[in-house]
VEXFINU-345349 format. One line per field, with one value per residue (C-alpha): residue number from 1; x, y, z. Coordinates in nm, 2 decimals, padded with zeros to 4 digits. Layout:
<sites>
n = NUM  ...
px = X  ...
py = Y  ...
pz = Z  ...
</sites>
This chain:
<sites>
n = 1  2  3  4  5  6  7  8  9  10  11  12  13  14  15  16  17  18  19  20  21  22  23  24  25  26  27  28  29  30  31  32  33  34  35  36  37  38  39  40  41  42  43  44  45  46  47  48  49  50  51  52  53  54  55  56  57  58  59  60  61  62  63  64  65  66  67  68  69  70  71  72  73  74  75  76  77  78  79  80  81  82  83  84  85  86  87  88  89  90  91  92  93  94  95  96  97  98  99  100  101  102  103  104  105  106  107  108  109  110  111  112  113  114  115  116  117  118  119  120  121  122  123  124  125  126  127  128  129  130  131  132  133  134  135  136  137  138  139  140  141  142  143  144  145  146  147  148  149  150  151  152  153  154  155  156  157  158  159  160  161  162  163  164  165  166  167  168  169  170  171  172  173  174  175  176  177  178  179  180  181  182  183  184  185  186  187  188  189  190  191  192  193  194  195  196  197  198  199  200  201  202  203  204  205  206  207  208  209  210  211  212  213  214  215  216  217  218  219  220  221  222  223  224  225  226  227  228  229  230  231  232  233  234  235  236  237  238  239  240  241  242  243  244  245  246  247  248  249  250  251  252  253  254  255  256  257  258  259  260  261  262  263  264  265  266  267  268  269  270  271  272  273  274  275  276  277  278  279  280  281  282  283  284  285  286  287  288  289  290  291  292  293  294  295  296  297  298  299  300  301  302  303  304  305  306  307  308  309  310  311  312  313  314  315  316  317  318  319  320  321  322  323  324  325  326  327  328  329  330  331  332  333  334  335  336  337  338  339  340  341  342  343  344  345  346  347  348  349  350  351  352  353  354  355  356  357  358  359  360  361  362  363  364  365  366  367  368  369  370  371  372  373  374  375  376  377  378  379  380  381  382  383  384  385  386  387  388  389  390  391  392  393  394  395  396  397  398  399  400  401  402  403  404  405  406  407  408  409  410  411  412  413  414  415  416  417  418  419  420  421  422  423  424  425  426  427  428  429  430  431  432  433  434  435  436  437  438  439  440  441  442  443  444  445  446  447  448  449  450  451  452  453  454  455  456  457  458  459  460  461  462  463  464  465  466  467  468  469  470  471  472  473  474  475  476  477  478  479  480  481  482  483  484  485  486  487  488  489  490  491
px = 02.00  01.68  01.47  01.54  01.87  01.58  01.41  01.68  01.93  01.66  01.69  02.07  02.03  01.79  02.02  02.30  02.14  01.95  02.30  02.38  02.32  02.21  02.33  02.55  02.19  02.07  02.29  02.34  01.96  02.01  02.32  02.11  01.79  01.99  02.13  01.82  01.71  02.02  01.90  01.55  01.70  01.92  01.63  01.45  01.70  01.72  01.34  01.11  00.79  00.60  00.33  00.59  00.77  01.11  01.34  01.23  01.29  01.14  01.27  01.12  01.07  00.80  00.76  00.59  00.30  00.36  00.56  00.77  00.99  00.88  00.91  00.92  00.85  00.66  00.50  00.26  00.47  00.76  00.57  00.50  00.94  00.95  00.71  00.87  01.26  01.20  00.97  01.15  01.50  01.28  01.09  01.40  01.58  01.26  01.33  01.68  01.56  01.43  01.60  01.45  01.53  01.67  01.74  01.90  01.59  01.32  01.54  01.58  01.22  01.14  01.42  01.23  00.92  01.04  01.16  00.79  00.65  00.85  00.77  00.43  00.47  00.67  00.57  00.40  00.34  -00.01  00.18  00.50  00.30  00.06  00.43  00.49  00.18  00.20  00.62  00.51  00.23  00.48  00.75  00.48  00.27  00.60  00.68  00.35  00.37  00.70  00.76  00.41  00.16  00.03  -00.26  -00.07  -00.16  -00.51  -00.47  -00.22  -00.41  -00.71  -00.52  -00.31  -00.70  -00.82  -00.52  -00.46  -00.84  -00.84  -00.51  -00.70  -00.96  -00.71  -00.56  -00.90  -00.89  -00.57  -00.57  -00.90  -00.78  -00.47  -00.74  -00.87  -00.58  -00.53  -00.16  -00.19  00.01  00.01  00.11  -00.05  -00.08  -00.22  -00.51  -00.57  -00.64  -00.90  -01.25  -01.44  -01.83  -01.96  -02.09  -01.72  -01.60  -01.81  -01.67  -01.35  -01.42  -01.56  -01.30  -01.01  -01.17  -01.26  -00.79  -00.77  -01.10  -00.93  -00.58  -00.68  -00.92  -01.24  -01.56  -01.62  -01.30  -01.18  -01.19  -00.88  -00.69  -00.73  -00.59  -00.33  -00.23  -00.29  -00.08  00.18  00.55  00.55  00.83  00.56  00.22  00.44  00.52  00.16  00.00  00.27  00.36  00.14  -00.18  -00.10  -00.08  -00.44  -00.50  -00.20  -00.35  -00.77  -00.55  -00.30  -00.50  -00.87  -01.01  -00.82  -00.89  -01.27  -01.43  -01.76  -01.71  -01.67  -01.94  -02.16  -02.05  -01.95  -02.23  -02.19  -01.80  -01.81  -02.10  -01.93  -01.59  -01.79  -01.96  -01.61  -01.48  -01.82  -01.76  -01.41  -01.44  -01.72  -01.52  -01.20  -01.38  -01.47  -01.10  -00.87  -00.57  -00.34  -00.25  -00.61  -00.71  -00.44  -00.52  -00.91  -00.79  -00.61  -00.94  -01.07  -00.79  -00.82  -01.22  -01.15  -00.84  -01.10  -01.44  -01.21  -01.04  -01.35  -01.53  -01.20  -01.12  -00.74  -00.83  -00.92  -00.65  -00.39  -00.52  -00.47  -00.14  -00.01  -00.24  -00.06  00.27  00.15  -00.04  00.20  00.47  00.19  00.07  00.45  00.51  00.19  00.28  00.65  00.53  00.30  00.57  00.80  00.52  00.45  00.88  00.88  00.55  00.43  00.08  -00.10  -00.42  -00.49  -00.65  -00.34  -00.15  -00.17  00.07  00.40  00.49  00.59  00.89  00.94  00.93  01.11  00.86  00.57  00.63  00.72  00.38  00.22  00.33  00.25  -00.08  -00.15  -00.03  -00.32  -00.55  -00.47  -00.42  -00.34  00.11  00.14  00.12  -00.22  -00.42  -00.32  -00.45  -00.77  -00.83  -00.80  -01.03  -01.28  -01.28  -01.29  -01.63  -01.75  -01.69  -01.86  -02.17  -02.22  -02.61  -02.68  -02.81  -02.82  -02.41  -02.42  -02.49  -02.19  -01.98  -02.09  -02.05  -01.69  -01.58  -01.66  -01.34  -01.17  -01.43  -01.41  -01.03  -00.97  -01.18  -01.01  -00.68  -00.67  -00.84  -00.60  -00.33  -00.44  -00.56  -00.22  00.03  -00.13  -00.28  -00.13  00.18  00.07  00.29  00.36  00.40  00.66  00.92  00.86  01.21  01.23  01.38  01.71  01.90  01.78  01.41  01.49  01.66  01.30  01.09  01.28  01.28  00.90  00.82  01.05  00.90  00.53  00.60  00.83  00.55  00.26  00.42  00.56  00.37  00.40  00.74  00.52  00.21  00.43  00.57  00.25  00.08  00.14  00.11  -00.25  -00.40  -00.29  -00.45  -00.82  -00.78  -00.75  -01.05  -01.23  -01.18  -01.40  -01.67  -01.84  -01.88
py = -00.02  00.19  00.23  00.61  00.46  00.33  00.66  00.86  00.74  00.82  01.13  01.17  00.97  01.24  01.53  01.37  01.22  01.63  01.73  01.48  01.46  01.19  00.85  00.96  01.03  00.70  00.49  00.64  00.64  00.25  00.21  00.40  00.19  -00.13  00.00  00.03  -00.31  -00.43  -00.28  -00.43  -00.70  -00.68  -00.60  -00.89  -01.08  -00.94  -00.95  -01.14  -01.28  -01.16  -00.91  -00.64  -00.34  -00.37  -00.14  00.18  00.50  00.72  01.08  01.43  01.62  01.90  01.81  02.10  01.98  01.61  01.54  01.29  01.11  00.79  00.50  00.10  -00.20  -00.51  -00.81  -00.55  -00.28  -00.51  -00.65  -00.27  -00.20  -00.49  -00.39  -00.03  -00.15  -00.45  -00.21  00.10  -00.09  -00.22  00.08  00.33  -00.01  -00.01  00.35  00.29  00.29  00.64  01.00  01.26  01.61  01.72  01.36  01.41  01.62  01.30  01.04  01.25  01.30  00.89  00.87  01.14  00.97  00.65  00.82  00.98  00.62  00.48  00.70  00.61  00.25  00.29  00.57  00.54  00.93  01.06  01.36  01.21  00.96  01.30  01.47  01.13  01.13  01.47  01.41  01.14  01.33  01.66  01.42  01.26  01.60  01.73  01.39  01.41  01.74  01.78  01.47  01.36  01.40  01.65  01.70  01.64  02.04  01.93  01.58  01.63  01.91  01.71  01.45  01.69  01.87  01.51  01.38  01.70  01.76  01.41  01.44  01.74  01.49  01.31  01.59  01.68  01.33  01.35  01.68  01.55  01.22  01.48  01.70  01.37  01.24  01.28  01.35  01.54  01.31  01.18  00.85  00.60  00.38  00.66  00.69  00.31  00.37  00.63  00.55  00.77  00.72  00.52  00.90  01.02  00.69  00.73  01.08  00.98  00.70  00.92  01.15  00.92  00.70  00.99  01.03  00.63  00.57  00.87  00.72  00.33  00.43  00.32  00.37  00.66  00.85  00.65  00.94  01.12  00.77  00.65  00.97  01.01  00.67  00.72  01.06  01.03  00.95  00.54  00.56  00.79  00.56  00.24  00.46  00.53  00.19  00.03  00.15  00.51  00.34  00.10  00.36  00.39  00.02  00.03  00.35  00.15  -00.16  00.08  00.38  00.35  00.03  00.05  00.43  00.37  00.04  00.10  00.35  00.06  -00.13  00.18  00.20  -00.19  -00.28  00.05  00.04  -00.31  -00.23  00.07  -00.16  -00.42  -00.16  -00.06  -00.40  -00.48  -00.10  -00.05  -00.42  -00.32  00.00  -00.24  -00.43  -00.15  00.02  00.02  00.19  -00.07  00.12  00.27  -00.09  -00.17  00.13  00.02  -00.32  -00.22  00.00  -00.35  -00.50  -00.30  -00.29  -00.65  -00.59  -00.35  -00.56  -00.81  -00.58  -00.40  -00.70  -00.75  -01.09  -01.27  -01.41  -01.07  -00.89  -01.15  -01.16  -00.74  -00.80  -01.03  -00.91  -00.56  -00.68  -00.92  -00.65  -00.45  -00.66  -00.73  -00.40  -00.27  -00.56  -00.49  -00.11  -00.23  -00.42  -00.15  00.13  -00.13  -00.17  00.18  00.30  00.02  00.11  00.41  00.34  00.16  00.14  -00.29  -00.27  -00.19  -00.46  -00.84  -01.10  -01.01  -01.31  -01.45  -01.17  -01.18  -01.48  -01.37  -01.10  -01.31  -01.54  -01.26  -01.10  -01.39  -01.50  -01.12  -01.13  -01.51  -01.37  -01.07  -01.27  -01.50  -01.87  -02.10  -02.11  -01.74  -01.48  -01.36  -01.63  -01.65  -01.31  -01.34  -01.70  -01.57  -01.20  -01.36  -01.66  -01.41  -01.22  -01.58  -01.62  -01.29  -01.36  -01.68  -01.66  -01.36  -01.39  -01.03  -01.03  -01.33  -01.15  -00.90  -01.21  -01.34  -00.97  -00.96  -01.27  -01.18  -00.98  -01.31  -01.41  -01.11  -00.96  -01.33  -01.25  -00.88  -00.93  -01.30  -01.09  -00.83  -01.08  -01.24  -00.91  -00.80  -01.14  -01.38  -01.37  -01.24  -00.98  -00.69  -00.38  -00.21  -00.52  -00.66  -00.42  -00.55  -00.62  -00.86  -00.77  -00.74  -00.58  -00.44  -00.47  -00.90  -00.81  -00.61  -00.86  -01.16  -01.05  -00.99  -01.35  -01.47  -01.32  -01.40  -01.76  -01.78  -01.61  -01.86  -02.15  -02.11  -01.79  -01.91  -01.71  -01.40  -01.49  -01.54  -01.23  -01.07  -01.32  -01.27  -00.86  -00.95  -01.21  -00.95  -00.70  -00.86  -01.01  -00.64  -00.56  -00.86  -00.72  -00.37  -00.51  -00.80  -00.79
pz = 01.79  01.75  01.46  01.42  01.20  01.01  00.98  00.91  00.67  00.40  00.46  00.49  00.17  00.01  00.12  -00.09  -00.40  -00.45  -00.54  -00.78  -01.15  -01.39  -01.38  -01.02  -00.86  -01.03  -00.84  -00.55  -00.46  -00.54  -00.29  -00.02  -00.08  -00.06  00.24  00.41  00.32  00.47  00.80  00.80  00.72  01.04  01.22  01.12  01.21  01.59  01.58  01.85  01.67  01.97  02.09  02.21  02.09  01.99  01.88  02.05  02.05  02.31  02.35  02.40  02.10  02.20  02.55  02.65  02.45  02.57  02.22  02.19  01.90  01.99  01.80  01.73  01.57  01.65  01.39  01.26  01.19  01.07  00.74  00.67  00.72  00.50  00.20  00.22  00.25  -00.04  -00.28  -00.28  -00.45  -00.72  -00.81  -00.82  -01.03  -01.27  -01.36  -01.48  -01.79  -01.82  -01.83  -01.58  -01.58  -01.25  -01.17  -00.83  -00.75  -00.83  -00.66  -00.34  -00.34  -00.38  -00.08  00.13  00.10  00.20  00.54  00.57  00.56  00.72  01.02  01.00  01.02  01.31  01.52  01.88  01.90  01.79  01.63  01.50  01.34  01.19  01.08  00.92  00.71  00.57  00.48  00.24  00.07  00.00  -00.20  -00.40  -00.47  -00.63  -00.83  -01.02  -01.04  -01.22  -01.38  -01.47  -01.79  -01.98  -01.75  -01.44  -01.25  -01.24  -01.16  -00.90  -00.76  -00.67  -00.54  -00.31  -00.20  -00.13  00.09  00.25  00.40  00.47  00.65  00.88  00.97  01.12  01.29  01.45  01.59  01.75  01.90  02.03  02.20  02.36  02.50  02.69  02.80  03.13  03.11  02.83  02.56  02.20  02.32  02.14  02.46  02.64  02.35  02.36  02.77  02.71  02.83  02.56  02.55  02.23  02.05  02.12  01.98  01.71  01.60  01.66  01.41  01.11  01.11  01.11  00.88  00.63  00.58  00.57  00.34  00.11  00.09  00.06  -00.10  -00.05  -00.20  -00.28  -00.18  -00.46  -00.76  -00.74  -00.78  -01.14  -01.27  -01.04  -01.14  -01.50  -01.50  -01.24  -01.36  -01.36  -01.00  -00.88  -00.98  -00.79  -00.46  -00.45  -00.53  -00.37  -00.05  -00.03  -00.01  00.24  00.50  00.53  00.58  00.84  00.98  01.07  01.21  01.43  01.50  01.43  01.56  01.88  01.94  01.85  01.86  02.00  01.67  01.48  01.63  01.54  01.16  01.06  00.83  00.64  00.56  00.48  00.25  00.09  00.07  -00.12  -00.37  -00.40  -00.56  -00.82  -00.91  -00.96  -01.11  -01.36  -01.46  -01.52  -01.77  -01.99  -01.97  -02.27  -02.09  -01.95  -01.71  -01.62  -01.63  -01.35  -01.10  -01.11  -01.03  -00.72  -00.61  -00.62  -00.41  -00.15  -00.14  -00.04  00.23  00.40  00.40  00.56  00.78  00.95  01.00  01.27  01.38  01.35  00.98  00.87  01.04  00.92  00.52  00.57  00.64  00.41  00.10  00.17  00.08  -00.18  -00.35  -00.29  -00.48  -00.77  -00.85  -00.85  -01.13  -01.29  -01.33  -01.47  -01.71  -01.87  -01.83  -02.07  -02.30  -02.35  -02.33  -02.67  -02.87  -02.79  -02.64  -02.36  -02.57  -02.53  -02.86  -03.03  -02.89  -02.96  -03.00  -02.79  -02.66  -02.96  -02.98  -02.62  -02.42  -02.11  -02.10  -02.16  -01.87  -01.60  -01.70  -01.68  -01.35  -01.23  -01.36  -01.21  -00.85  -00.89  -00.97  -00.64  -00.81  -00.54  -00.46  -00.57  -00.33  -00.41  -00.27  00.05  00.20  -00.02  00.14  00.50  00.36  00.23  00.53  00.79  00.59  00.58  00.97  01.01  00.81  01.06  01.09  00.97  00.65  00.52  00.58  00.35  00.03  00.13  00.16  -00.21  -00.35  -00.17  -00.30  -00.71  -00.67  -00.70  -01.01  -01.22  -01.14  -01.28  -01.62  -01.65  -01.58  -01.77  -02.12  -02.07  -02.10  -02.41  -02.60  -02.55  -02.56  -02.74  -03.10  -03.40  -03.40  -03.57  -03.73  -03.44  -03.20  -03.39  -03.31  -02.98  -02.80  -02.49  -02.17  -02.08  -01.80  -01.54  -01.62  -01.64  -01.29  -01.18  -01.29  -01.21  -00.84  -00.82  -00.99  -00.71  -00.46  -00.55  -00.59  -00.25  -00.08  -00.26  -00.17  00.16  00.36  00.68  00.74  00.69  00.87  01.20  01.22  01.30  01.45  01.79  01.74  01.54  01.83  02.06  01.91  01.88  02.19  02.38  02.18  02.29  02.63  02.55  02.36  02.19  01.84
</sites>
């Protein structure tokens, strides 16, 4: 058993559910994407908590150019299988309750992107893992595009101009590291074996850096995200906050550090810095937004401005809070988006100043928000306070006598401070307080969205209270990684 089953029932899956129609596409994209969490889940299962790479598949592809469909799995790229296989259920579930036109078209599309991330997760070839990138982007492009707001052209256009010449960068970088290979290979072993100088580290660094900074994003690549969030179909804005954006992160911890530390080395104090200025900013904007959903994306901006200070400061901590605040954020921001897509399907709006009150018609509702909210904000037994513990401990390890690094430490851990004041107002300007005459009609949730929710307050509690069963499945893959590092340079 291989990965490629992995890799390509999605888009078996997508070729079928195109030709279907309403409700028939509906639950037929559901039945595929339960599928495919019941083989991660068999792969978990079979999986070896260890530094090596299981499940591959190596086979020519282009082999005249040294191309080869080659991929697998090990503790790193297993929580990203995870995230992908558990998310993409709940967020094609969580649009039950709307009517697309064309629906067999925008469920083949969500299916079809799946398979495009999933390829990057997995992939141990330079230019399978390029193809991969761009086959997520194309789905998404036409999912805004089509099924988005009024103002979705413009929006999606700058988003597609962004990715895209980000996505080049990369391209440069790959074709660059298969010029210097001696064998002439994408093989991602063969790139970590390269003895480049540190200047061609340090280009090698900047331009994959500039497509992951873009699709994280970081500070300030971060522009075309809020209105892509704002404006993209509400299945489209959770693919993207969700899963999307976690290919950049995976992207520094699989393909950047190892390919360029000396790179990293040269550029540390900068990223981190912009990563940091990326939290007070997008935390400062948060404050001042009255769109719920606007609110959210800037929220996430902050997020992630934390995963990366953490991440390129690269020790185990930081490596491990990456990976378990990418599927807790993940989870979060997926819930997060739900529950405003709900409130603006029953009244109409997503303006916070409208709202007030809610909970007193809708109890159910009140309690999944609030547990979603509590896991954003990272109180202790939910899901978001583990991987902010280990971030912000591994900045603190990093500032270890160096004073100036201090102040980045404090400025990285005020996400925790204000994310807490933002989201917590939020909730009580739109739950608590009097009903008014538009909240009143307010209905709680049944159905499918009490099935949505219900899982994701599961799952950030589960993860809260007991995340050791995560944190072992990459810790082997993680130590191994920093430990190969140690061996090229000191930090």
């Amino acid at each position: 058993m291989t990965v490629s089953i992995l890799i390509f029932l999605p888009v078996i899956a997508a070729v079928i559910v195109a030709f279907l129609k309403n409700s028939a596409a509906r639950y037929a994209a559901l039945f595929f994407s339960i599928a495919e969490l019941a083989i991660a889940g068999l792969f978990l299962s079979k999986f070896v908590p260890d530094a090596t790479t299981q499940f591959a598949i190596d086979v020519p592809w282009i082999a005249k150019f040294g191309i080869y469909f080659s991929a697998g799995i090990d503790g790193i790229s297993m929580i990203m299988v995870l995230l992908t296989t558990i998310l993409v259920p709940l967020i094609i579930l969580s649009t039950f309750s709307h009517e697309y036109k064309n629906s067999g078209a925008f469920y083949a599309l969500i299916l079809f992107m799946q398979a495009g991330m999933l390829v990057v997760f997995t992939a141990l070839d330079g230019f399978l893992f390029y193809v991969g990138w761009e086959a997520a982007l194309i789905p998404i492009y036409f999912i805004c595009a089509l099924w988005g707001g009024e103002n979705r052209i413009r929006i999606t256009l700058k988003f597609f101009i962004y990715t895209f010449a980000g996505s080049l960068f990369m391209l440069v970088a790959l074709i660059y590291l298969y010029l210097q290979s001696p064998d002439k290979t994408f093989s991602i072993h063969t790139f970590y074996a390269l003895k480049l100088t540190a200047p061609q580290q340090s280009w090698v660094f900047l331009a994959f850096f500039l497509a992951f900074a873009i699709k994280m994003p970081v500070f300030p690549f971060h522009t075309w995200q809020p209105d892509t969030y704002t404006e993209a179909p509400t299945g489209g804005t959770m693919m993207l906050s969700g899963i999307m954006l976690k290919m950049g992160i995976y992207g520094v911890i699989r393909w950047l550090i190892p390919n360029a530390p000396l790179g990293l080395v040269h550029w540390q104090t900068l990223i981190t810095i912009l990563a940091v200025i990326g939290i007070v900013y997008a935390s400062i904007i948060a404050f001042q937004q009255k769109d719920g959903k606007r609110l959210v994306a800037y929220s996430s901006i902050a997020h992630v401005g934390l995963i990366a200070a953490g991440l390129f400061v690269v020790n185990v901590q930081g490596l491990q809070g990456a990976m378990v605040q990418m599927l807790s954020h993940g989870i979060n921001v997926v819930g997060m988006f739900f529950i405003w897509d709900i409130i603006s399907r029953r009244l109409g709006t997503r303006d916070i100043s409208q709202l007030g009150g809610i909970a007193k018609v809708a109890p159910k509702f009140a309690i999944a928000f609030l547990i979603i909210v509590l896991g954003t904000v990272g109180l202790p037994l939910t899901n978001g306070f583990v991987g902010e513990f280990l971030l912000i401990d591994s900045m603190f390890q990093y500032s270890a006598g160096h004073y100036q690094n201090l102040t980045i430490v404090i400025f990285a851990g005020s996400t925790i401070i204000l994310g807490a004041v933002y989201m917590l107002r939020m909730y009580k300007n739109v739950m608590q307080g009097e009903l008014n005459e538009l909240t009143a009609k307010f209905t709680d949730i049944s159905g499918s969205e009490q099935l949505v929710l219900g899982i994701i307050c599961v799952l950030i509690i589960a993860m809260g209270v007991y995340p050791q069963p995560i944190l072992h499945i990459s810790e082997a893959a993680v130590t191994n990684l920093i430990s190969s590092l140690n061996g090229k340079l000191i930090f």
